[in-house]
The first five atom37 places (N, CA, C, CB, O) and aatype in JSON, in Angstrom:
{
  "aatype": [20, 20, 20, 20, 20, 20, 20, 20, 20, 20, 20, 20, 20, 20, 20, 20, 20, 20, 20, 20, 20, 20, 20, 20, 20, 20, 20, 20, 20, 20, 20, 20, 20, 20, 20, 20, 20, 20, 20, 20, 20, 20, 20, 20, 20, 20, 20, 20, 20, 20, 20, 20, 20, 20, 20, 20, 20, 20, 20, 20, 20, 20],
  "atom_mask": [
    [1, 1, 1, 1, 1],
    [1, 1, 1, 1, 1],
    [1, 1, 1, 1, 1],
    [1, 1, 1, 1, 1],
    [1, 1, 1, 1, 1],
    [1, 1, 1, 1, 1],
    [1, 1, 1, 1, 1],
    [1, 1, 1, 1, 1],
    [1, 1, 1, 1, 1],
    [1, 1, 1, 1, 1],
    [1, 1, 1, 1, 1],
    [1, 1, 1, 1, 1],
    [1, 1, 1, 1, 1],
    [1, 1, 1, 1, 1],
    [1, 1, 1, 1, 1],
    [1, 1, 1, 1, 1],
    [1, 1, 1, 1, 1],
    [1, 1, 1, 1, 1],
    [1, 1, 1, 1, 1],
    [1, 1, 1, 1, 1],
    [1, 1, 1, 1, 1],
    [1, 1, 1, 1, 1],
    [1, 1, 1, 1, 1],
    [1, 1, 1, 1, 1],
    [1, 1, 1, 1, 1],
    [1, 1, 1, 1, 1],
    [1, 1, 1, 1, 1],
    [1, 1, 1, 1, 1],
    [1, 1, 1, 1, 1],
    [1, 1, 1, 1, 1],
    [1, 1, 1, 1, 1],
    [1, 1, 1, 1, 1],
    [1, 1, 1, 1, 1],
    [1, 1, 1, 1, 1],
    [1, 1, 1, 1, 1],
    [1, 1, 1, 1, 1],
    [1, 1, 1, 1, 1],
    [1, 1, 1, 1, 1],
    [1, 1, 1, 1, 1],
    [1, 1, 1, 1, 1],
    [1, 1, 1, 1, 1],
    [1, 1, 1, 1, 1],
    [1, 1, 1, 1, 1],
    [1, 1, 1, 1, 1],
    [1, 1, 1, 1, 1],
    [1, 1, 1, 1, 1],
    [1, 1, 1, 1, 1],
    [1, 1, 1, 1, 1],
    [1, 1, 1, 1, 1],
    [1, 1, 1, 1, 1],
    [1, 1, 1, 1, 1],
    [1, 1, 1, 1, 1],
    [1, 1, 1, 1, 1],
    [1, 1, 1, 1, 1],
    [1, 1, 1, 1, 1],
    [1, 1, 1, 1, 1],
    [1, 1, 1, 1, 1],
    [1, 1, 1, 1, 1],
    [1, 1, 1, 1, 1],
    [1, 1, 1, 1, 1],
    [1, 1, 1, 1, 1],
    [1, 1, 1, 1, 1]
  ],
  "atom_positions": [
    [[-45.36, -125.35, -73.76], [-46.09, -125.54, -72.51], [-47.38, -124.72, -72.57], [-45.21, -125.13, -71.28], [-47.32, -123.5, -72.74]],
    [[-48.53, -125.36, -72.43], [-49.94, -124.67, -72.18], [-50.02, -123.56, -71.34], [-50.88, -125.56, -71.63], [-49.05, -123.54, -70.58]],
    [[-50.83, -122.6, -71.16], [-50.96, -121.53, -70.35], [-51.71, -122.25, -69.56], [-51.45, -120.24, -70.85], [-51.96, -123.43, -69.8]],
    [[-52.2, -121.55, -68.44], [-53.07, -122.68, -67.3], [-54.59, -121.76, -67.78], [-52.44, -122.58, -64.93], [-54.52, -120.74, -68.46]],
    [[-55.66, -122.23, -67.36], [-56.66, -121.87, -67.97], [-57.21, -120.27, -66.43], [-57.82, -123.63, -68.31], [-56.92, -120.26, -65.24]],
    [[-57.94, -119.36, -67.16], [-57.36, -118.76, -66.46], [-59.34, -118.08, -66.37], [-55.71, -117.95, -67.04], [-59.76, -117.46, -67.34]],
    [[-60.15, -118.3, -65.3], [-61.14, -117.9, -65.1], [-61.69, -116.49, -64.7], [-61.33, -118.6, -64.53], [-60.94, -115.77, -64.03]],
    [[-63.21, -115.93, -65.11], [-63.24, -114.47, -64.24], [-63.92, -115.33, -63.66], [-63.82, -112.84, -64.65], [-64.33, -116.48, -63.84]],
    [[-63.98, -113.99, -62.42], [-64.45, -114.25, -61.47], [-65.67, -114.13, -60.86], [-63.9, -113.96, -61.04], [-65.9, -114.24, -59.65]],
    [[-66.6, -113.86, -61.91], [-67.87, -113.5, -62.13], [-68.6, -114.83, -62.23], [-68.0, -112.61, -63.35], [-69.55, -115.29, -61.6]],
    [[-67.54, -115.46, -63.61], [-67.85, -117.03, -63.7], [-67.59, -117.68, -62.45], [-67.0, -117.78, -64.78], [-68.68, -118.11, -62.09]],
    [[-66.74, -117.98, -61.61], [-66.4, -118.81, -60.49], [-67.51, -118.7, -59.7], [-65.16, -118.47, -59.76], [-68.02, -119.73, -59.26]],
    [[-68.12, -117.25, -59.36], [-69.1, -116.92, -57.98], [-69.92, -117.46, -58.52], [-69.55, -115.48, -57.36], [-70.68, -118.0, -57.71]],
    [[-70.3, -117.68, -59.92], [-71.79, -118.05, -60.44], [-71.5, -119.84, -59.93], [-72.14, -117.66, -62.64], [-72.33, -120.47, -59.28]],
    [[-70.13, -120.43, -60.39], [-70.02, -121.9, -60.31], [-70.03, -122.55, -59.05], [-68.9, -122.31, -60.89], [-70.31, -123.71, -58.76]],
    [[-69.44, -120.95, -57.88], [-70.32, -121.84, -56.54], [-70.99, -121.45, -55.69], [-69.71, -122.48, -55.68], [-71.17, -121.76, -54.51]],
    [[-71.6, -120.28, -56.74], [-73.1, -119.94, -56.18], [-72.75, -119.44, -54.83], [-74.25, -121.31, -56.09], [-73.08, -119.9, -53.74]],
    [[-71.83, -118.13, -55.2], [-71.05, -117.65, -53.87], [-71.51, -115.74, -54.19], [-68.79, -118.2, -53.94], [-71.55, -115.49, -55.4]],
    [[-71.81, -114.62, -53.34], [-71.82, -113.71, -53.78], [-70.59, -113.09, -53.41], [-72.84, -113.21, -53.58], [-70.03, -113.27, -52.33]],
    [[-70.1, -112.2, -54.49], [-68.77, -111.02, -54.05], [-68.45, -111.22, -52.9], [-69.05, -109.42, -54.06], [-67.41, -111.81, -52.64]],
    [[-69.4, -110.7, -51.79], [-69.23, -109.86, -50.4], [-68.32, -111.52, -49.76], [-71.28, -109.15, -49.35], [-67.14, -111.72, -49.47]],
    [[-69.5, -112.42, -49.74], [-68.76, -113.54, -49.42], [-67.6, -114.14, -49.89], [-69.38, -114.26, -49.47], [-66.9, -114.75, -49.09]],
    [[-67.33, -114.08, -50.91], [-65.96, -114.51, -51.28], [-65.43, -113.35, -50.87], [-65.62, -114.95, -52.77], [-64.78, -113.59, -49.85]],
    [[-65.38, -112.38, -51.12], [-64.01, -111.43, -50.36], [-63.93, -111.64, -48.55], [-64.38, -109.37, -50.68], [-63.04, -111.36, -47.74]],
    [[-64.97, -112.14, -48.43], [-65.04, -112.61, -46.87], [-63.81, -113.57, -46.64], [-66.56, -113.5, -46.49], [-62.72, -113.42, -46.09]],
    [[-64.47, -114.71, -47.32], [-63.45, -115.96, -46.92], [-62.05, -115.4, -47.86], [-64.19, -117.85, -47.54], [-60.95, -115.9, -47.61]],
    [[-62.14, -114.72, -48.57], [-60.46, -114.17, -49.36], [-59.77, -113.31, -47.77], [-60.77, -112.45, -51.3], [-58.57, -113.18, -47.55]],
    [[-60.44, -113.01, -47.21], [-59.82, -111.94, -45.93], [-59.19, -112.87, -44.72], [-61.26, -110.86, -45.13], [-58.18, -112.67, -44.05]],
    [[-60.19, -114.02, -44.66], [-59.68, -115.35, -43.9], [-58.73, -115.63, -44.15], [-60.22, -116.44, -43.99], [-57.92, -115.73, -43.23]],
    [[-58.3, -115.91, -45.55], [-57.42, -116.87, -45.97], [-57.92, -117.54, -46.3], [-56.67, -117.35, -45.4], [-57.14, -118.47, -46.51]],
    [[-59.4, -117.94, -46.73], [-59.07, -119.28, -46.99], [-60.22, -119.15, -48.69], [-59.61, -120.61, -45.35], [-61.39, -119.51, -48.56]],
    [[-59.85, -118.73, -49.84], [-60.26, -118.37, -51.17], [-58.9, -118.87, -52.24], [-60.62, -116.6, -51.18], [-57.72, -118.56, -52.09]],
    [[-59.27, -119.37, -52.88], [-58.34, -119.51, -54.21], [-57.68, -117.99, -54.46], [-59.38, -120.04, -55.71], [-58.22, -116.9, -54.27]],
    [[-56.32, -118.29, -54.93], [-55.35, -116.56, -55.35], [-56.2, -115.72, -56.34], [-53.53, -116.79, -56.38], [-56.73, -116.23, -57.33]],
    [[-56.25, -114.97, -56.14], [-56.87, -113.96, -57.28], [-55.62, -112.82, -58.47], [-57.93, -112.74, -56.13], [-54.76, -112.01, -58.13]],
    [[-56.03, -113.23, -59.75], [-54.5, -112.28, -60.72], [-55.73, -111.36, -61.25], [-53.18, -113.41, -62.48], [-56.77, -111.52, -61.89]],
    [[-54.87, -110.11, -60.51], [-55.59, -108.9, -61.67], [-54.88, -108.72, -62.63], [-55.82, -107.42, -61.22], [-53.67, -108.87, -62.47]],
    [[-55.41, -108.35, -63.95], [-54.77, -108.02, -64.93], [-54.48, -106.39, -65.18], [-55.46, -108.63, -65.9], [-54.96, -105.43, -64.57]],
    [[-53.31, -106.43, -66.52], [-53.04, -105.36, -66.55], [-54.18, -104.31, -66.91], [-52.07, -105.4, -67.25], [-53.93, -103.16, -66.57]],
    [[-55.32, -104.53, -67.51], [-56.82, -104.33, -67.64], [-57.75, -103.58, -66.44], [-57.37, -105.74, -67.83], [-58.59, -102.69, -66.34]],
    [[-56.94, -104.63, -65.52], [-57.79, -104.42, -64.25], [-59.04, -105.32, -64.05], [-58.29, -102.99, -64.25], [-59.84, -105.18, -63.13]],
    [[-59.1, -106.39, -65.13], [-59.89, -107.71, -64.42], [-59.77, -108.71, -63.72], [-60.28, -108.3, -64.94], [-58.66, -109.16, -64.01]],
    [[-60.25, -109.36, -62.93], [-59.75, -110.46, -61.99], [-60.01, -111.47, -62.7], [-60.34, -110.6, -60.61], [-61.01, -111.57, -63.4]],
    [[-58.88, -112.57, -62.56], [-59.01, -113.91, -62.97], [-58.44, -114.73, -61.85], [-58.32, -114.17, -64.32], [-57.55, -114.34, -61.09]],
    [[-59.32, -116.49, -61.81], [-58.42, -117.08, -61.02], [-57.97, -118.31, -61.51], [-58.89, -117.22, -59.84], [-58.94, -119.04, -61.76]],
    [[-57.0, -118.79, -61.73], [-56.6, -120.05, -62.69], [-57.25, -121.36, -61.62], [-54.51, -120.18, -63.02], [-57.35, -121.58, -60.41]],
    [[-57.59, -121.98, -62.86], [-58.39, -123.34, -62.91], [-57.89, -123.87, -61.69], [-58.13, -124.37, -64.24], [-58.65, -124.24, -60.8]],
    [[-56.81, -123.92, -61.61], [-56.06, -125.59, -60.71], [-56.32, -124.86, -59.54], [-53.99, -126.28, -60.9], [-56.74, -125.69, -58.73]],
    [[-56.28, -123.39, -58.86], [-56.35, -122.97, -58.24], [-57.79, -123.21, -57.67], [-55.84, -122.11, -58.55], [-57.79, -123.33, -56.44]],
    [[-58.76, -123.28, -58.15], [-60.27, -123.52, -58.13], [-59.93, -124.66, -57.74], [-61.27, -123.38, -59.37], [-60.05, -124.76, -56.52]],
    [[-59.58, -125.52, -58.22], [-59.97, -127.03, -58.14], [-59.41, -127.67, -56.49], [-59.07, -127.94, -59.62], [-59.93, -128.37, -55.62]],
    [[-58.07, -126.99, -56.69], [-57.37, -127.09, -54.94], [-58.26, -126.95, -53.86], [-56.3, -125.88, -54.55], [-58.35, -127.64, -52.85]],
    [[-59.11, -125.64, -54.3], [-59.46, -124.75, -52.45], [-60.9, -125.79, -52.74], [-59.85, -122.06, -52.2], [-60.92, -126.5, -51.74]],
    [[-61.99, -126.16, -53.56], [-62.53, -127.01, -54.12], [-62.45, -128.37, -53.1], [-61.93, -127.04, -55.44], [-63.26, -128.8, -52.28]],
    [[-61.12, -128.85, -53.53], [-60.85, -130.27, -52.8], [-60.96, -130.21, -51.64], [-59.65, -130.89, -52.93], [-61.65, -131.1, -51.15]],
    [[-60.24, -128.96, -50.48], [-59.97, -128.64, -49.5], [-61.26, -128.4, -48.92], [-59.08, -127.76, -49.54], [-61.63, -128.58, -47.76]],
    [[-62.05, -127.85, -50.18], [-63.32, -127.72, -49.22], [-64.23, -129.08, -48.76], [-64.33, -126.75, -50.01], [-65.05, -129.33, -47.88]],
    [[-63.59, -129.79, -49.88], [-64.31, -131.1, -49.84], [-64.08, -131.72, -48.1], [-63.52, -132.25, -51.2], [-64.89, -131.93, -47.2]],
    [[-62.45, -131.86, -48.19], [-61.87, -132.37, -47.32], [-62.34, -131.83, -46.01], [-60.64, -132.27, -47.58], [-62.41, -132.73, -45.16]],
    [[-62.72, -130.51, -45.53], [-62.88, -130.01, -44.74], [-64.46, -130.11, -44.31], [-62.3, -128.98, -44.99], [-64.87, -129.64, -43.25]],
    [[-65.31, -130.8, -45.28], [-66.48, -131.02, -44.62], [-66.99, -132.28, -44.94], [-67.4, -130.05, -44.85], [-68.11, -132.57, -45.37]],
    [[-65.83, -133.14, -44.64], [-66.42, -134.88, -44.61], [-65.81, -134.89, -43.12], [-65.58, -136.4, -46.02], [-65.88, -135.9, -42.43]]
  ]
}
């Protein structure tokens, strides 16, 4: 079984052109894709997870 693909989060803010402050904004809402820190201490957020809150966002502004 594949691992799920597993993004930083440096890359994501750049892909929707979101800064930190704001995504930890809408992460405080509830309403941000899950965030996995690693044992490292870097943040990643898996793909499908992106793609969900993504759709939702879609859905939520048609």
């Amino acid at each position: 079984m594949a691992r799920p693909k597993m993004l930083k989060l440096t890359d994501v803010l750049t892909e929707i052109n979101m800064s930190r402050a704001a995504f930890y904004r809408q992460r405080a809402r509830g309403n941000a894709p899950r965030l996995f820190k690693l044992p490292n201490g870097q943040l990643r957020i898996r793909q499908s997870d992106l793609d969900d809150w993504l759709a939702k966002c879609e859905e939520t502004a048609a």
